[in-house]
C-alpha positions as CSV (number, residue, x, y, z in Angstrom):
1,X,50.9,-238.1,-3.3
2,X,53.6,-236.2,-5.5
3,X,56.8,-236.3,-4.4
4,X,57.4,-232.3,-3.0
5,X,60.2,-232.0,-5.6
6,X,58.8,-233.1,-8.2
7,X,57.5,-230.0,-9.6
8,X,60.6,-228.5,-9.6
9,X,63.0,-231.2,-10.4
10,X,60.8,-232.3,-13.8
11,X,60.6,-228.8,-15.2
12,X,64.9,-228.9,-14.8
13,X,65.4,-232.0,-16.0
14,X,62.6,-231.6,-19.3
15,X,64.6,-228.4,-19.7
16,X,68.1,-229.8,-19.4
17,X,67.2,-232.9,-22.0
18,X,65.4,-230.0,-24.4
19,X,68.3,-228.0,-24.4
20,X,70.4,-231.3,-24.6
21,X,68.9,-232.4,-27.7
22,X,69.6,-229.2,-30.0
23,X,73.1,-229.0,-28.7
24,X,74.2,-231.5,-31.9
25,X,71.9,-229.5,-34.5
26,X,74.4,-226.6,-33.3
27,X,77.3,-228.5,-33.7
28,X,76.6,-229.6,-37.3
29,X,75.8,-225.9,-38.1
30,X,78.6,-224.4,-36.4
31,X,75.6,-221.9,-35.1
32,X,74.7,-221.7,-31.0
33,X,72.9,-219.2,-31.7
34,X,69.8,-221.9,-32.3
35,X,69.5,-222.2,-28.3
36,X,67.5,-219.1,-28.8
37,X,64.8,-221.1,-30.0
38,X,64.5,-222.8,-26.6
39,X,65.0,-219.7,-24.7
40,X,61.8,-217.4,-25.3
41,X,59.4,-220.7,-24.9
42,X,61.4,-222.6,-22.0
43,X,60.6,-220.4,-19.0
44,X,56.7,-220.7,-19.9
45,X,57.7,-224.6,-20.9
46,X,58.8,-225.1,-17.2
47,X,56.1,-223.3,-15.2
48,X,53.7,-225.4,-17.1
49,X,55.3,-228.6,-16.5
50,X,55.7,-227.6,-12.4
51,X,51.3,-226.7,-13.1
52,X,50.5,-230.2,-14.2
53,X,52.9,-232.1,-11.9
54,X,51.3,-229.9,-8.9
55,X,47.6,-230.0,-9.9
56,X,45.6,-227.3,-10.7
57,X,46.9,-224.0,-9.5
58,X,44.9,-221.1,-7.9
59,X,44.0,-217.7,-9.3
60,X,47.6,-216.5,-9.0
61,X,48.9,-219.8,-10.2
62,X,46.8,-219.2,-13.4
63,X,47.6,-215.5,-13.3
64,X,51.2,-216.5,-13.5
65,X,51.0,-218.9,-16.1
66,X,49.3,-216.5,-18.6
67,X,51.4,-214.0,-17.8
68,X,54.6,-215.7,-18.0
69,X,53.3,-217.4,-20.9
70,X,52.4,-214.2,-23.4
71,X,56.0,-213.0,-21.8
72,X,57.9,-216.2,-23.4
73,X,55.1,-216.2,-26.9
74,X,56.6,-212.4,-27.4
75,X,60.4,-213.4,-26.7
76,X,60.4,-216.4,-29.4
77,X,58.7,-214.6,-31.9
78,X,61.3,-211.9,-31.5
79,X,64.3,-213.9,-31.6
80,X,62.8,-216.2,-34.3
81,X,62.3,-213.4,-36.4
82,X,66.1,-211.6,-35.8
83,X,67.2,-215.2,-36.5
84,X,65.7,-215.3,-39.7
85,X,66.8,-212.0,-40.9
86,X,70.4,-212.0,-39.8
87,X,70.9,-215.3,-40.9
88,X,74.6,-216.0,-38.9
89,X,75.5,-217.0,-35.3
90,X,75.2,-214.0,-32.8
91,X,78.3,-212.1,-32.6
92,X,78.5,-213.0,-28.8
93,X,79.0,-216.4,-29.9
94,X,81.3,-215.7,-32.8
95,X,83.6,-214.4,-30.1
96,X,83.4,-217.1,-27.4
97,X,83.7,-219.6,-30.7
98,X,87.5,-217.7,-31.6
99,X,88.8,-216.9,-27.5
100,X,87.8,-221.3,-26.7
101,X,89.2,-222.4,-30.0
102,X,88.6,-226.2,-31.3
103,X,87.5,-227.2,-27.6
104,X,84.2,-225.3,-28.2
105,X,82.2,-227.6,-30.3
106,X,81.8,-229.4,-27.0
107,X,82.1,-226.7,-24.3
108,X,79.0,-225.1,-25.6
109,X,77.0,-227.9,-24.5
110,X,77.8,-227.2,-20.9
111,X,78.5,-223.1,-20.7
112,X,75.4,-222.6,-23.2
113,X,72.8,-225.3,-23.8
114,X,73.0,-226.7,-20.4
115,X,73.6,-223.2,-18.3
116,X,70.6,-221.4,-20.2
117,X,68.5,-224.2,-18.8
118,X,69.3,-223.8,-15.3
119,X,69.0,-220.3,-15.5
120,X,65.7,-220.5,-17.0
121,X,65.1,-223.0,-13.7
122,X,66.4,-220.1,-11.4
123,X,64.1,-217.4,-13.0
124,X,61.3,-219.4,-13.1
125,X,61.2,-221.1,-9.8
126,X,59.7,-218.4,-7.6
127,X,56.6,-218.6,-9.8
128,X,56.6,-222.3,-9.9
129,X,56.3,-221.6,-5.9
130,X,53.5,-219.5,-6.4
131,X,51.7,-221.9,-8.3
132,X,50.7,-223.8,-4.6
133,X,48.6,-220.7,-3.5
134,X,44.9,-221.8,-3.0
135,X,41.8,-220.8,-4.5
136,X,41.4,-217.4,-2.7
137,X,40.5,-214.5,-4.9
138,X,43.6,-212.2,-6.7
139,X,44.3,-208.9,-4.1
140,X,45.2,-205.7,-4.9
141,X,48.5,-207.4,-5.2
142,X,48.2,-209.5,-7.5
143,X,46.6,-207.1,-9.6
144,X,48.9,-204.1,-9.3
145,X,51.6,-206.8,-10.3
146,X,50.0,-207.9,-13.4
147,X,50.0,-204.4,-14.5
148,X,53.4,-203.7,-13.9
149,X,54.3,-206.7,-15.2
150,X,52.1,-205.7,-18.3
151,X,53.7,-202.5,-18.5
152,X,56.9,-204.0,-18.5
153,X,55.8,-206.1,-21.3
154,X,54.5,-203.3,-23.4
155,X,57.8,-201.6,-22.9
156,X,59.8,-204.6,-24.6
157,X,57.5,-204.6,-27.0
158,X,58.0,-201.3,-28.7
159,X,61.1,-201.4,-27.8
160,X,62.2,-204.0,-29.8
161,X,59.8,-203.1,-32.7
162,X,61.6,-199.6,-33.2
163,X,65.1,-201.5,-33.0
164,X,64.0,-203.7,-35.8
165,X,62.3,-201.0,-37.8
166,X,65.6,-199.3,-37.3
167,X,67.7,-202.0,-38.7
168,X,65.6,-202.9,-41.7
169,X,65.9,-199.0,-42.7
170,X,69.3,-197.9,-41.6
171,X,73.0,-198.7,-42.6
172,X,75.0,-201.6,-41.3
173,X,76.2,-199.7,-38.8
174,X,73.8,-197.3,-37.9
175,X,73.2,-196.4,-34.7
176,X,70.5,-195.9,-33.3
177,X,69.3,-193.5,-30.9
178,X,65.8,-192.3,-31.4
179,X,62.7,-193.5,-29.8
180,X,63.0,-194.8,-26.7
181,X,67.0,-195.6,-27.0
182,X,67.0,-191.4,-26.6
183,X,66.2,-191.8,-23.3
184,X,67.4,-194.9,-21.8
185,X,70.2,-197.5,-23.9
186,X,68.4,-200.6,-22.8
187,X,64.9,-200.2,-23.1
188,X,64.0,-203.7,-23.6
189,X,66.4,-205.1,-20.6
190,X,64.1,-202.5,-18.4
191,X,61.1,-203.7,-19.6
192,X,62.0,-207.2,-18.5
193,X,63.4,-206.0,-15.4
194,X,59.9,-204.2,-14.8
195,X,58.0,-207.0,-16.2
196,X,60.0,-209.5,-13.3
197,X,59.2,-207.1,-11.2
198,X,55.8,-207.8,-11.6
199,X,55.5,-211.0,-11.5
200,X,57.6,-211.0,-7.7
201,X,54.1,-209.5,-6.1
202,X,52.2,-212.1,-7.9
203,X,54.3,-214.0,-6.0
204,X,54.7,-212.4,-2.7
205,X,50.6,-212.5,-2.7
206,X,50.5,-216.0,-3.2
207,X,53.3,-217.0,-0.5
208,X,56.1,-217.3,-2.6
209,X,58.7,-215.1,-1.4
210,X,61.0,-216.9,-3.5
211,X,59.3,-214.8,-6.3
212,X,61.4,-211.8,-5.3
213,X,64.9,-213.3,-6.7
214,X,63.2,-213.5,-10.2
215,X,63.9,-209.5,-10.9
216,X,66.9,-209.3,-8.7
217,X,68.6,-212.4,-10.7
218,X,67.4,-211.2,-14.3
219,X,68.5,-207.7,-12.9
220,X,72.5,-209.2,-12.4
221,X,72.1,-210.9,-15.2
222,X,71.0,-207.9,-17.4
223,X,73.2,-205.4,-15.6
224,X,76.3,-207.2,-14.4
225,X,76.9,-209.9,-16.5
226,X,75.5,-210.7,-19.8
227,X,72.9,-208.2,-21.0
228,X,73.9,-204.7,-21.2
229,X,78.1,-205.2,-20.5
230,X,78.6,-207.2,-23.3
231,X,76.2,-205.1,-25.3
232,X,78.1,-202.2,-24.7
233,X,81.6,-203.4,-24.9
234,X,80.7,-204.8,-28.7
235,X,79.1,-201.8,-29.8
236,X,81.8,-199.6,-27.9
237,X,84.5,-201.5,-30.5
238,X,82.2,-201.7,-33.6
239,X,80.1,-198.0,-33.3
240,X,82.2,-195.0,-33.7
241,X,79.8,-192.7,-32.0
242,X,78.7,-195.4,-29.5
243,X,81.5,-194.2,-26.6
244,X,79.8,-190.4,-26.8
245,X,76.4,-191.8,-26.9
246,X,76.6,-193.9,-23.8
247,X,78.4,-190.7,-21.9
248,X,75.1,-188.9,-22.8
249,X,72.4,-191.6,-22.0
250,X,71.7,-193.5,-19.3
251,X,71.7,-197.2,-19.1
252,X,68.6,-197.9,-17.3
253,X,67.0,-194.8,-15.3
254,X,65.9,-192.3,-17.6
255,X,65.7,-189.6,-14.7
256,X,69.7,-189.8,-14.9
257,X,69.4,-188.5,-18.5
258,X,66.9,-185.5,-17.9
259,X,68.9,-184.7,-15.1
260,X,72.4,-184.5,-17.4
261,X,70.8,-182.4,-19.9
262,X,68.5,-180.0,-17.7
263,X,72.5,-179.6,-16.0
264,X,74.3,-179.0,-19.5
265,X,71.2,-176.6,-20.1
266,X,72.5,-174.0,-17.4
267,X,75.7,-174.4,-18.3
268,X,77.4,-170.8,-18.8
C-alpha cells in the first residue's frame, strides 16, 4: 500500500529538485527570469505526479487533470513566448537583483526557485485531494465548475493576446488601455482567479474541501502580494498616465467602473 503522503510529498519534492536544478543555469546568466519556464508546466507537473503515485483517479480526478493541464500548456506557451521577445530578466527581478546586492546570486535559490515550488505545491494540492474521489459520475458540480473554470481560461487567453498584440504595435511605453484593460486593469489575474474558482467545485464535488484555498491563495497572491501591487507600483513610476488611468479603472470588478462613469455621467 502507498504510503498516504506520498502523493503529496513526491509532487513537492520532484518540484523542489526541478526548480533546484535550473537555479545554476540562472546564475551563469545573471537571468531569474528562466524559473518561468518551470512555472506554467509545474502545477500540471505535480498533479500528475500525485495521479500516478495514487492510481488511477475518478472522473473528477481526470477532469482535474485536463483542466489543470490545458491551464499550465497556455501559461508556458505565454511566458515562453514574452521570454523570447523581451529577451532580458523581468524587471521584478532587475529590482530585487539591485535592493539584495552581491548576496543574490544565492538568495534567489531560496526566495525564488525554491518558494515558487512550494507555492505551486499550495495551489495545487486541493486538486491533488480531489484526485481520491471514486468512480461516480461528474454532477452538476463538477460541470458548472469546468465551465467557469473554462471561462476563466478563455478570459486569460484574450487577454493576454491583446496585451501582446499591443506591445508588438505600440511604443516602448505605451500604455495600454483598450480591449478588455478598458474595463478591468488585470484581466488576465481575473481570469485565473475565475478559472481557480472553478476548479474549487471540482473539488468540493469530489470531497476535497481543500480545493477551496486554491482561488483564495492565488487570490492574495494576485491581489495582496505579488500580482497586481507590484504591477501597479512599476507602471505607476515608469507610465506617465498610468496614476490617472488606475483612478478611472477598476482593478478587478468591472461593475466598479460602470458604476464611476454612469456617476461622472450625471455630473452637473
Amino acid at each position: 500500500m502507498v504510503d498516504a503522503a506520498a502523493p503529496f510529498l513526491i509532487p513537492l519534492i520532484a518540484a523542489v529538485l526541478a526548480f533546484a536544478a535550473l537555479w545554476p543555469v540562472s546564475v551563469m546568466r545573471r537571468d531569474v527570469s528562466i524559473v518561468e519556464v518551470l512555472w506554467g508546466p509545474g502545477f500540471f507537473v505535480q498533479l500528475a505526479i500525485a495521479a500516478a503515485v495514487r492510481g488511477a483517479p475518478g472522473p473528477q480526478g481526470w477532469l482535474l487533470l485536463g483542466l489543470i493541464g490545458l491551464w499550465s500548456a497556455r501559461l508556458a506557451w505565454v511566458l515562453l513566448g514574452r521570454r523570447r521577445r523581451e529577451g532580458h530578466e523581468d524587471p521584478r527581478y532587475q529590482s530585487m537583483r539591485a535592493s539584495w546586492g552581491p548576496a543574490f546570486w544565492w538568495q534567489s535559490l531560496f526566495v525564488v526557485f525554491c518558494l515558487q515550488a512550494f507555492l505551486q505545491w499550495l495551489v495545487v494540492l486541493g486538486p491533488m485531494t480531489g484526485l481520491q474521489a471514486g468512480a461516480a459520475p461528474l454532477g452538476w458540480l463538477s460541470i458548472v465548475g469546468a465551465l467557469i473554470a473554462l471561462a476563466g481560461l478563455a478570459l486569460e487567453t484574450v487577454a493576454d493576446r491583446q496585451l501582446d498584440q499591443f506591445k508588438r504595435t505600440a511604443g516602448p511605453n505605451a500604455l495600454m488601455m483598450t480591449g478588455l484593460r478598458a474595463h478591468v486593469r488585470h484581466p488576465n489575474y481575473l481570469g485565473e482567479i475565475v478559472f481557480w474558482s472553478g476548479i474549487a467545485l471540482i473539488c468540493v464535488e469530489a470531497g476535497a474541501w481543500l480545493g477551496l484555498a486554491s482561488p483564495l491563495l492565488i487570490t492574495l497572491f494576485l491581489t495582496r502580494i505579488s500580482g497586481a501591487p507590484l504591477l501597479d507600483e512599476r507602471l505607476s513610476a515608469t507610465r506617465p498616465d498610468y496614476a490617472a488611468y488606475r483612478a478611472r479603472v477598476p482593478g478587478f470588478i468591472p461593475l466598479a467602473s460602470n458604476r464611476s462613469r454612469a456617476a461622472g455621467d450625471r455630473r452637473p
